[in-house]
N, CA, C and O atoms as a DFTB+ gen file, in Angstrom:
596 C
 N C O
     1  1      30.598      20.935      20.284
     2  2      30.316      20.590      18.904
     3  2      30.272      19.073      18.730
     4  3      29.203      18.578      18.374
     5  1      31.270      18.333      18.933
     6  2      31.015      16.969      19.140
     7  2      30.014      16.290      19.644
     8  3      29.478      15.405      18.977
     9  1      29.511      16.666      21.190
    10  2      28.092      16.403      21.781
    11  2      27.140      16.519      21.126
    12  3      26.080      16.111      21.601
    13  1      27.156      17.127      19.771
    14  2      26.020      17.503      19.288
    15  2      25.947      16.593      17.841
    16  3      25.014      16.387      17.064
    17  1      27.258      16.184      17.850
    18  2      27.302      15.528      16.370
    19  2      26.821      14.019      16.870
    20  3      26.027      13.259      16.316
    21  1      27.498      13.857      17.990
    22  2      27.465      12.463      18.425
    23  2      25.736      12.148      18.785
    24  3      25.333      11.100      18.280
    25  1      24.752      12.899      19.554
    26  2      23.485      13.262      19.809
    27  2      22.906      13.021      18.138
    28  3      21.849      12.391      18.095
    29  1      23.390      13.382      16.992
    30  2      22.755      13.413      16.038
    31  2      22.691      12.273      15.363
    32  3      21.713      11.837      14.757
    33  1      24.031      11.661      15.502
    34  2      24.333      10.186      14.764
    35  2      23.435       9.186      16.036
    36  3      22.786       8.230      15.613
    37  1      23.445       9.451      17.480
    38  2      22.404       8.599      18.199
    39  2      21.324       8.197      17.625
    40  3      21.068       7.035      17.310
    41  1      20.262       9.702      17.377
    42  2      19.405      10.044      17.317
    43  2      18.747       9.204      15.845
    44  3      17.665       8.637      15.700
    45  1      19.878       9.399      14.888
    46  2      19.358       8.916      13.264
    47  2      19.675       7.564      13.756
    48  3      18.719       6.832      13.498
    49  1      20.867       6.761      14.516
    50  2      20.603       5.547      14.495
    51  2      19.115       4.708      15.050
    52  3      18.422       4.012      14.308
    53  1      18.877       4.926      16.291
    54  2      17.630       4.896      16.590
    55  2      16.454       4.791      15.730
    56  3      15.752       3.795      15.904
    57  1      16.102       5.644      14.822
    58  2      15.410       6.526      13.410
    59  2      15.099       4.915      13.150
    60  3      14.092       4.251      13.400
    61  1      16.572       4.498      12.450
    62  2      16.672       3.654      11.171
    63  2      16.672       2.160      12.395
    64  3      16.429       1.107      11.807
    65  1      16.843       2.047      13.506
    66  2      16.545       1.241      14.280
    67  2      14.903       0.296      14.173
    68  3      14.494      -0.816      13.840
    69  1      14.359       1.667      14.725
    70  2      12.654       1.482      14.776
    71  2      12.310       1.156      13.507
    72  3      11.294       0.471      13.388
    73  1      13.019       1.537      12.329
    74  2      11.975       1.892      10.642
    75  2      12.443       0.167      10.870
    76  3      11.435      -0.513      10.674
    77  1      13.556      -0.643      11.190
    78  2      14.156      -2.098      10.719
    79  2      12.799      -2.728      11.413
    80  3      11.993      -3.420      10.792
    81  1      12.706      -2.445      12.519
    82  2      11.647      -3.405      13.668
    83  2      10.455      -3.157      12.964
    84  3       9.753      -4.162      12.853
    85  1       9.893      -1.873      12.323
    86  2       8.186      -1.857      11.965
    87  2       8.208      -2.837      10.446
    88  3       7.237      -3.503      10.089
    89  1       9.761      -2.742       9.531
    90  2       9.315      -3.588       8.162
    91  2       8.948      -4.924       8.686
    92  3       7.908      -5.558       8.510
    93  1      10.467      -5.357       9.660
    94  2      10.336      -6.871       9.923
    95  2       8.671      -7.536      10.415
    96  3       8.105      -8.600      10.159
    97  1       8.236      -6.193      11.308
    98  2       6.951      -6.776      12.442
    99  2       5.915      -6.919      10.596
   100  3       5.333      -7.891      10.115
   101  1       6.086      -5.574      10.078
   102  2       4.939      -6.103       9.009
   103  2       5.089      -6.898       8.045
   104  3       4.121      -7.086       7.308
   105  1       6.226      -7.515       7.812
   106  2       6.447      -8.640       6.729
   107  2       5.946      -9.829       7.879
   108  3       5.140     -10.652       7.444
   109  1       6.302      -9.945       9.077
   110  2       5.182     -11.395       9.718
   111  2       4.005     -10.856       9.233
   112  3       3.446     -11.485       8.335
   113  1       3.510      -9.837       9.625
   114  2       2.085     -10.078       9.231
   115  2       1.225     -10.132       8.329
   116  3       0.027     -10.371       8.174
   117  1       2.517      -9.729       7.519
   118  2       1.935      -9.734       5.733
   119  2       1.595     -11.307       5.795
   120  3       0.465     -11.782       5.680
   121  1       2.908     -12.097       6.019
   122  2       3.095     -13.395       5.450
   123  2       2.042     -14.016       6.396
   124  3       1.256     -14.752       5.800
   125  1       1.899     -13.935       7.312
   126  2       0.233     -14.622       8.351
   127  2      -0.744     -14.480       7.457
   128  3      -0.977     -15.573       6.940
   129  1      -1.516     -13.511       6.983
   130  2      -2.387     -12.397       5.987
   131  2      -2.302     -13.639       5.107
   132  3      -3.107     -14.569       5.058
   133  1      -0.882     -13.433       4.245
   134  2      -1.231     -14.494       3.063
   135  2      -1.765     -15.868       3.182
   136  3      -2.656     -16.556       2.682
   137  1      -0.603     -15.987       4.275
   138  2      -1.049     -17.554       4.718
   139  2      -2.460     -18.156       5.011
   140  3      -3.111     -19.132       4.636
   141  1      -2.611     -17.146       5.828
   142  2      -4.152     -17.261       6.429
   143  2      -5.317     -17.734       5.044
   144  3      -5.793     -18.844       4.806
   145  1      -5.551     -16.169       4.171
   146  2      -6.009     -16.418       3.325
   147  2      -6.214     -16.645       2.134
   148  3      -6.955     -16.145       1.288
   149  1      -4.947     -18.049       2.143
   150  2      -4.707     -18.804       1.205
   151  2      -4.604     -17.701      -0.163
   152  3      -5.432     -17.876      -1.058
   153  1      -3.765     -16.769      -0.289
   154  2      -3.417     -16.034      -1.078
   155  2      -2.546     -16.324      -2.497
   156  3      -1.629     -16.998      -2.027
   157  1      -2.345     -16.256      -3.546
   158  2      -1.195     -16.310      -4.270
   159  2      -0.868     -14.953      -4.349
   160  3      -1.387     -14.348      -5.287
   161  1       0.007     -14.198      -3.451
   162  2       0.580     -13.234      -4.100
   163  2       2.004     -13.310      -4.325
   164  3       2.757     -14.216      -3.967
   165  1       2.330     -12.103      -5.053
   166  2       3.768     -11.681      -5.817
   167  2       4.216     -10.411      -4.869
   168  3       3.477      -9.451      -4.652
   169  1       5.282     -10.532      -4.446
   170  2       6.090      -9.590      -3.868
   171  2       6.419      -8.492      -5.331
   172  3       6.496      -8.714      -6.539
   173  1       6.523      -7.507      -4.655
   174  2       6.614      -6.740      -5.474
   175  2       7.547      -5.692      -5.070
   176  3       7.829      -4.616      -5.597
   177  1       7.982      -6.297      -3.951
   178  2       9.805      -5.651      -3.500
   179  2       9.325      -4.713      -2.501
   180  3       8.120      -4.514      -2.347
   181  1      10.582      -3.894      -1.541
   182  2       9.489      -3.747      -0.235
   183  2       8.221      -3.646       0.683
   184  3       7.456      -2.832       1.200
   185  1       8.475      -4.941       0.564
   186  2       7.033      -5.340       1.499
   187  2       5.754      -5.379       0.615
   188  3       5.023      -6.199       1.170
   189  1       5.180      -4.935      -0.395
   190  2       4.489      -4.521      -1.295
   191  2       3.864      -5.570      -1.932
   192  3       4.605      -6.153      -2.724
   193  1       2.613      -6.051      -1.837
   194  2       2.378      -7.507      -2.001
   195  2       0.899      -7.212      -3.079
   196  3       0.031      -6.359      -2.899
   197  1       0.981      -8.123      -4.087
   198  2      -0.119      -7.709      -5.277
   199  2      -0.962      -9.588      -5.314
   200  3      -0.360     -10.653      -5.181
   201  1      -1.997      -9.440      -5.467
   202  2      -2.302     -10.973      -5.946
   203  2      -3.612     -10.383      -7.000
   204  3      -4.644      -9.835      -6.613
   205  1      -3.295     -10.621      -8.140
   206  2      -4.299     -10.645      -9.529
   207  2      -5.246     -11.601      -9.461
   208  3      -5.103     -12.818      -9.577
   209  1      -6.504     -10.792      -9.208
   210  2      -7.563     -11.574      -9.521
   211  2      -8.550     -11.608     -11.348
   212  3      -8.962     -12.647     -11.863
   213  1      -8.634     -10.808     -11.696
   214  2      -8.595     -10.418     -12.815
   215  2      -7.577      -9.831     -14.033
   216  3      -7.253      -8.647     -14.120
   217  1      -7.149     -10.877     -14.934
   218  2      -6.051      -9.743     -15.763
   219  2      -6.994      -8.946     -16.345
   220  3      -8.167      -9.292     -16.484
   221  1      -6.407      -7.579     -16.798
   222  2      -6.591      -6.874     -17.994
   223  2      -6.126      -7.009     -19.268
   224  3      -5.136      -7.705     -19.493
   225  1      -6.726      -6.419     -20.151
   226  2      -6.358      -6.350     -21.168
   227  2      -5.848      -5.342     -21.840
   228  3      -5.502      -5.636     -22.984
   229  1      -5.654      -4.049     -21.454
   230  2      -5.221      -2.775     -21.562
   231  2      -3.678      -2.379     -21.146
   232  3      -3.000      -3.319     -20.730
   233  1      -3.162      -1.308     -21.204
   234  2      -1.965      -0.587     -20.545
   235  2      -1.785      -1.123     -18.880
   236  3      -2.520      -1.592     -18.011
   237  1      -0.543      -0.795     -19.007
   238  2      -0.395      -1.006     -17.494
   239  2      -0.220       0.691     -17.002
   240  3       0.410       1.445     -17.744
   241  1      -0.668       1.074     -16.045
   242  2      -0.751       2.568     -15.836
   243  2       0.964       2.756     -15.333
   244  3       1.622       1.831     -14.856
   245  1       1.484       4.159     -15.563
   246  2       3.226       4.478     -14.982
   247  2       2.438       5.645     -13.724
   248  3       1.295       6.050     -13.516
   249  1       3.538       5.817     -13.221
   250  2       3.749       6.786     -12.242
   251  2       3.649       8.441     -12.878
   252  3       4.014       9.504     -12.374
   253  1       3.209       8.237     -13.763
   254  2       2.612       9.903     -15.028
   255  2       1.482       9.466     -14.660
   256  3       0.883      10.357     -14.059
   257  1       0.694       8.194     -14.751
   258  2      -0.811       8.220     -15.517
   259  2      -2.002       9.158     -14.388
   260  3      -1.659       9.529     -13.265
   261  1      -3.108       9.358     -14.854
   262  2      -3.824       9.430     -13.980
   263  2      -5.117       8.165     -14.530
   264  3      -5.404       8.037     -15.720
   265  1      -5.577       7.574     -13.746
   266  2      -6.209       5.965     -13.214
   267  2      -7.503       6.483     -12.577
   268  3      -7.742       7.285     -11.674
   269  1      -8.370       5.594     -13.529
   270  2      -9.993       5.828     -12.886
   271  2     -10.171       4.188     -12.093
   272  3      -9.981       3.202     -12.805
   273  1     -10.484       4.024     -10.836
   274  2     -10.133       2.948     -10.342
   275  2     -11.941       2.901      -9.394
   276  3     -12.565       3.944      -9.197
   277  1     -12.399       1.703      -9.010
   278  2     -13.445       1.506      -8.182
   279  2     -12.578       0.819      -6.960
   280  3     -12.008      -0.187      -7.382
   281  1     -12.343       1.047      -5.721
   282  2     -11.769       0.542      -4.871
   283  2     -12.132      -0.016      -2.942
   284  3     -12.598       0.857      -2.211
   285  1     -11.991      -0.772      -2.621
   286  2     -12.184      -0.825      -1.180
   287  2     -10.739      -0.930      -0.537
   288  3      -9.810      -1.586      -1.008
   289  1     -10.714      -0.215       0.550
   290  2      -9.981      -0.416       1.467
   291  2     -10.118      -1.000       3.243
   292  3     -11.082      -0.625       3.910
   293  1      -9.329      -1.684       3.690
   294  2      -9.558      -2.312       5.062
   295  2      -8.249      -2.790       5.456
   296  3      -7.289      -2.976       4.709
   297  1      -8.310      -2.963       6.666
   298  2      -7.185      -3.489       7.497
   299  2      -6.851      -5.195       7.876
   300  3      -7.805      -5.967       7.788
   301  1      -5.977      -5.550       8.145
   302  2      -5.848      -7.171       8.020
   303  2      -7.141      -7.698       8.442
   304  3      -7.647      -8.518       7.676
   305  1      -7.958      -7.308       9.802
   306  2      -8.814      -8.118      10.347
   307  2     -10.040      -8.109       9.487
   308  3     -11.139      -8.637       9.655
   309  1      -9.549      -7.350       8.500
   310  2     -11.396      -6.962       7.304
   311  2     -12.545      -5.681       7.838
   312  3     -13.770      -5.562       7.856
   313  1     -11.254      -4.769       8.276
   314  2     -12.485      -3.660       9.205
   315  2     -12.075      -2.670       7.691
   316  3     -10.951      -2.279       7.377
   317  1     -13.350      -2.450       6.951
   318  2     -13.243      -1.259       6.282
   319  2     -13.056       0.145       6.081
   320  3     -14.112       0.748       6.273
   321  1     -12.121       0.870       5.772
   322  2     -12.098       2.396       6.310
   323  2     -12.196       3.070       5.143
   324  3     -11.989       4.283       5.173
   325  1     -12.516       2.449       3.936
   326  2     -12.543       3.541       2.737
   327  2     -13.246       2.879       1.486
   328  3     -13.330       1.664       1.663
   329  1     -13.855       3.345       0.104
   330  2     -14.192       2.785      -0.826
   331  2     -14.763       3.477      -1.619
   332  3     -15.205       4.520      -1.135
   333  1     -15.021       3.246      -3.145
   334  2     -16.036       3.840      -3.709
   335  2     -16.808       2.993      -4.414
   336  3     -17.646       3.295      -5.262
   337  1     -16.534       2.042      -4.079
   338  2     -18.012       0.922      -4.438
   339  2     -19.195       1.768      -3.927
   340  3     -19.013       2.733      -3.185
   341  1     -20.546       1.331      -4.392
   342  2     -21.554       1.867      -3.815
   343  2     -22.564       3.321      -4.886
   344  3     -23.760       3.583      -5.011
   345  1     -20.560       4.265      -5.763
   346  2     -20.964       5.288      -6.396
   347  2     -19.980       5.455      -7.565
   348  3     -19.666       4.556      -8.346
   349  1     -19.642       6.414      -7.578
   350  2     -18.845       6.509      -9.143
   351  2     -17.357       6.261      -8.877
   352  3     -16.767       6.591      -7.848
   353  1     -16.840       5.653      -9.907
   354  2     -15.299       5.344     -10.195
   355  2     -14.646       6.528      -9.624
   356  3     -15.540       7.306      -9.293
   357  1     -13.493       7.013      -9.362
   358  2     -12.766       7.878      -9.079
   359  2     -11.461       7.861      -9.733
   360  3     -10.899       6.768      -9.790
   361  1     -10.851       8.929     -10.260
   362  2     -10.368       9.149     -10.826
   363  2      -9.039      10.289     -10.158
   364  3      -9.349      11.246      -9.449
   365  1      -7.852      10.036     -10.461
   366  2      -6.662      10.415      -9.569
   367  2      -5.364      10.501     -10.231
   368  3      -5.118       9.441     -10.807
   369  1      -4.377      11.438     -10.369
   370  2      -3.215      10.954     -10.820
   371  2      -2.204      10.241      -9.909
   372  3      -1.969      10.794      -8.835
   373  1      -1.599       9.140     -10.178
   374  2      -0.759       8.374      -9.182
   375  2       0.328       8.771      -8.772
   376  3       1.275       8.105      -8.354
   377  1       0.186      10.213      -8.915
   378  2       1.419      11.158      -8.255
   379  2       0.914      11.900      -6.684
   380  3       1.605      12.311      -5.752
   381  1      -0.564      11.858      -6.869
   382  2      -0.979      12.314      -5.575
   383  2      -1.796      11.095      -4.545
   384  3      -2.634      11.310      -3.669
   385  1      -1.210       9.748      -5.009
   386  2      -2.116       9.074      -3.276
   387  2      -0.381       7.649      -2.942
   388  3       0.619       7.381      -3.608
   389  1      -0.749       7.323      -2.036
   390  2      -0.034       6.893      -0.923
   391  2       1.058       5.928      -1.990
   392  3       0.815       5.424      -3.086
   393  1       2.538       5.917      -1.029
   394  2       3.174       5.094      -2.175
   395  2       3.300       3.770      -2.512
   396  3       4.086       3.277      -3.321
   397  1       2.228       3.071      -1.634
   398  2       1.720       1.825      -2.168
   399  2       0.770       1.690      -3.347
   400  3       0.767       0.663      -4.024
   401  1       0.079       2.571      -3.564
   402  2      -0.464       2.633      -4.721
   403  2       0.053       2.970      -6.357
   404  3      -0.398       2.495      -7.399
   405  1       1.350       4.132      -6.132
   406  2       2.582       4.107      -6.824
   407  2       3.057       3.320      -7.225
   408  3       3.259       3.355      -8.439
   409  1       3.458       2.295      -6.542
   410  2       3.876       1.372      -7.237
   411  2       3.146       0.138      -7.575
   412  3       3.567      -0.752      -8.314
   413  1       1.478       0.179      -6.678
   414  2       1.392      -1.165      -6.882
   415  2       0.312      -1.108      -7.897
   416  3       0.131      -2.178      -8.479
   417  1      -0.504      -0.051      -8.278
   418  2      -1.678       0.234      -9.115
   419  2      -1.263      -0.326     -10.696
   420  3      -1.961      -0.859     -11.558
   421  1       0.671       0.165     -10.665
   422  2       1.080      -0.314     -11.995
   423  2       1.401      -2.051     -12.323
   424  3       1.917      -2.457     -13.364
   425  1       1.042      -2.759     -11.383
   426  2       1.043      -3.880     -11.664
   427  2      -0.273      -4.772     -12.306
   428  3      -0.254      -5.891     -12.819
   429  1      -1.527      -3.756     -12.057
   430  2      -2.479      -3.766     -12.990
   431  2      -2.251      -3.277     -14.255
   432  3      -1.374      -2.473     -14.568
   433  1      -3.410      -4.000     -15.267
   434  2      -3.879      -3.798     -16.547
   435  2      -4.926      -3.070     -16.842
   436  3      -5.839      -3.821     -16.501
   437  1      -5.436      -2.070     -17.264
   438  2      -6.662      -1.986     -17.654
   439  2      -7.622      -2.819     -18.112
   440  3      -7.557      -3.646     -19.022
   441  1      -8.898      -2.404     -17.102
   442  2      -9.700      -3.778     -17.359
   443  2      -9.019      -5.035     -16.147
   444  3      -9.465      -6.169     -15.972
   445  1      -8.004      -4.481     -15.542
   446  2      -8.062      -5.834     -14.285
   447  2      -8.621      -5.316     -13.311
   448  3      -9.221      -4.241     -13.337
   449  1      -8.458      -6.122     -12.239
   450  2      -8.890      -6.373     -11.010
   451  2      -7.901      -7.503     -10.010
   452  3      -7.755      -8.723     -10.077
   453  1      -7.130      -6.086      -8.761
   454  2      -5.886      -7.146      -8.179
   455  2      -6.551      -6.214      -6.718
   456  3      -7.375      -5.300      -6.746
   457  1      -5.726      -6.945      -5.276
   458  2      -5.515      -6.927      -4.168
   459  2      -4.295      -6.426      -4.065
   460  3      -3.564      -7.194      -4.692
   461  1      -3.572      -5.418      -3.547
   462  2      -2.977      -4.883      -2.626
   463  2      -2.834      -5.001      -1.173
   464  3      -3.667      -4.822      -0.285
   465  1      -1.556      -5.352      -1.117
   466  2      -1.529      -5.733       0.510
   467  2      -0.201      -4.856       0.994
   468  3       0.923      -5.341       0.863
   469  1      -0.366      -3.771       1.460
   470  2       0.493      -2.176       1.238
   471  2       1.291      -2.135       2.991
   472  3       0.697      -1.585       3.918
   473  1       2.283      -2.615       3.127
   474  2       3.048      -2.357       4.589
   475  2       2.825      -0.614       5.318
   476  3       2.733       0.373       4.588
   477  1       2.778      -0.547       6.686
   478  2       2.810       0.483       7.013
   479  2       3.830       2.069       6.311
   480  3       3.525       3.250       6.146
   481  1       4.834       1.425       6.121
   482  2       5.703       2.839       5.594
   483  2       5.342       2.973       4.141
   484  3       5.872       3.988       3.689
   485  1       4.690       2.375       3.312
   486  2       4.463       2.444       1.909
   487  2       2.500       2.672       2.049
   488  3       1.564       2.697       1.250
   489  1       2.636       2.773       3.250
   490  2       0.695       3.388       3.281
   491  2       0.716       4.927       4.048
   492  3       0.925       5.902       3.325
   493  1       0.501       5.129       5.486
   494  2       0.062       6.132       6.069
   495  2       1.369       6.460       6.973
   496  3       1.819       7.606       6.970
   497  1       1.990       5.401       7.773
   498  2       2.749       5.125       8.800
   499  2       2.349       5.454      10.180
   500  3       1.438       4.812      10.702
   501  1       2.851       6.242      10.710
   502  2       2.806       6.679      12.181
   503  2       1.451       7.528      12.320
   504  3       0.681       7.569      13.280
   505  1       1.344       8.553      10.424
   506  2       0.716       9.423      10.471
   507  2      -1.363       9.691       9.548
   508  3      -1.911      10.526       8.829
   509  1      -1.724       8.423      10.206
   510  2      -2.851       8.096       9.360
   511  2      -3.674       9.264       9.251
   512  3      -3.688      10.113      10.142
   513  1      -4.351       9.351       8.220
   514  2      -5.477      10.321       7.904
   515  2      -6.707      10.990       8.485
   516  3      -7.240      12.098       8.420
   517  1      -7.056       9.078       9.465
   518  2      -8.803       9.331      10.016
   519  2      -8.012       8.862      11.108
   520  3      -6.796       8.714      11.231
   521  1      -9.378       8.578      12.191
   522  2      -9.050       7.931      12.994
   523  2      -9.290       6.577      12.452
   524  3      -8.466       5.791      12.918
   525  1     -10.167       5.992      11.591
   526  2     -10.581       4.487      11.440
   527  2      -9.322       4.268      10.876
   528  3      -9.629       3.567       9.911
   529  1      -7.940       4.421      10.830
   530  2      -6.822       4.054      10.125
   531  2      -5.835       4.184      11.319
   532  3      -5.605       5.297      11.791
   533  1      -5.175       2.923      11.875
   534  2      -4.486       3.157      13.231
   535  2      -3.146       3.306      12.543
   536  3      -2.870       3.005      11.382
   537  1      -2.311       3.863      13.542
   538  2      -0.615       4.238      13.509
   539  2      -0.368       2.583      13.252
   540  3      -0.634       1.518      13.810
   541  1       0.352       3.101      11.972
   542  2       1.621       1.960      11.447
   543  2       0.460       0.473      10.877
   544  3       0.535      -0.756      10.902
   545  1      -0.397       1.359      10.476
   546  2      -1.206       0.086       9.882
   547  2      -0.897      -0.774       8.687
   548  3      -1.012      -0.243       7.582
   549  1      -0.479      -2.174       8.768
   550  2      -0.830      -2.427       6.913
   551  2      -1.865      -2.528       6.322
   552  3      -2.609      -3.318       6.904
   553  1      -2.443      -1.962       5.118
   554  2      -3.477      -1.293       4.243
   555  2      -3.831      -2.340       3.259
   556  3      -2.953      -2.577       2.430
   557  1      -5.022      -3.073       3.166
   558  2      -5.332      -3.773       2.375
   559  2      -6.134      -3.463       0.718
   560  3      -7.233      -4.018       0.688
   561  1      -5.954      -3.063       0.015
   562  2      -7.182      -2.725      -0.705
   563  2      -7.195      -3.419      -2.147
   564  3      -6.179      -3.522      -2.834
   565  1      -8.590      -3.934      -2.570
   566  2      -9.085      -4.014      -3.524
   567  2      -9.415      -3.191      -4.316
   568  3     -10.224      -2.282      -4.134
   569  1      -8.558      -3.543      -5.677
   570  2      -8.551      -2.469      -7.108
   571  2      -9.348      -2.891      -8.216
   572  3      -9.378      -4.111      -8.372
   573  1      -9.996      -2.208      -9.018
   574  2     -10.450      -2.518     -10.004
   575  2     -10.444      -1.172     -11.022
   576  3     -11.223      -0.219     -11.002
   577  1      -9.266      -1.425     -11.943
   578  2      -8.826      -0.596     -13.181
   579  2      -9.436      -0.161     -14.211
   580  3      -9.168      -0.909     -15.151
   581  1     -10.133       0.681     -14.527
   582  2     -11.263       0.381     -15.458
   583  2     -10.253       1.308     -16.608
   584  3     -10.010       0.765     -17.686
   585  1      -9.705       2.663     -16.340
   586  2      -9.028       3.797     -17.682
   587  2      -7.994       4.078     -17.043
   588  3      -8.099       4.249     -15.828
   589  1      -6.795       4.195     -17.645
   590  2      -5.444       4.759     -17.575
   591  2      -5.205       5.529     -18.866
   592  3      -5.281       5.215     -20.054
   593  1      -4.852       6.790     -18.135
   594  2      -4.471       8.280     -18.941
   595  2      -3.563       8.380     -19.096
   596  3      -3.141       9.390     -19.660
């Protein structure tokens, strides 16, 4: 019984080992990212990085709303893996997409337009969607807020 308790407390230390090494590795690369391209952003508390390019003038959307948004997504180097530029707004409640968007969609206004710069555990993590989305990626995407419900 002990062998097994002790195996378990290993096992979760390890866990919370690796999760310390992937924030630290993606806060360098957040802060490179910013640096690089001369960014003003606002932390927005783990790892979670917003820079407003457009205010709004509307609501700020909560974690109830559902948000009609036009968006691109890509990875630090600027390789694109998602968007709906091109066709119609899309429309979503912010209870069903990734929890960088949870929290960071509400730092928009209706009627703005901000950047998201989303760390691996607050995007896909280990377990990405496509293949164009690698394990433990940080997630870049451009928002543009048009209705909050």
């Amino acid at each position: 019984m002990y062998s097994n308790l002790i195996l378990s407390v290993f096992c979760l230390s390890l866990f919370f080992v690796s999760c310390t090494k992937q924030e630290v590795k993606d806060e360098e690369l957040i802060q490179a990212y910013i640096a690089e391209q001369g960014l003003n952003a606002v932390d927005l508390g783990d790892g979670l990085y917003y820079v407003e390019t457009t205010e709004g003038v509307g609501p700020n959307p909560t974690i109830t709303s559902t948000v009609t948004v036009h968006y691109r997504g890509y990875l630090l180097d600027g390789t694109e893996f998602d968007g709906s530029y091109g066709g119609n707004p899309v429309s979503f409640p912010l209870t069903n997409v990734i929890l960088g968007w949870q929290r960071g969609i509400p730092a928009l206004k209706e009627g703005g337009k901000g950047t998201l710069i989303i760390p691996s555990g607050m995007a896909y993590g280990a377990n990405p969607p496509s293949p164009s989305i690698p394990r433990n990626a940080i997630l870049v995407f451009d928002v543009e807020l048009f209705e909050v419900n």
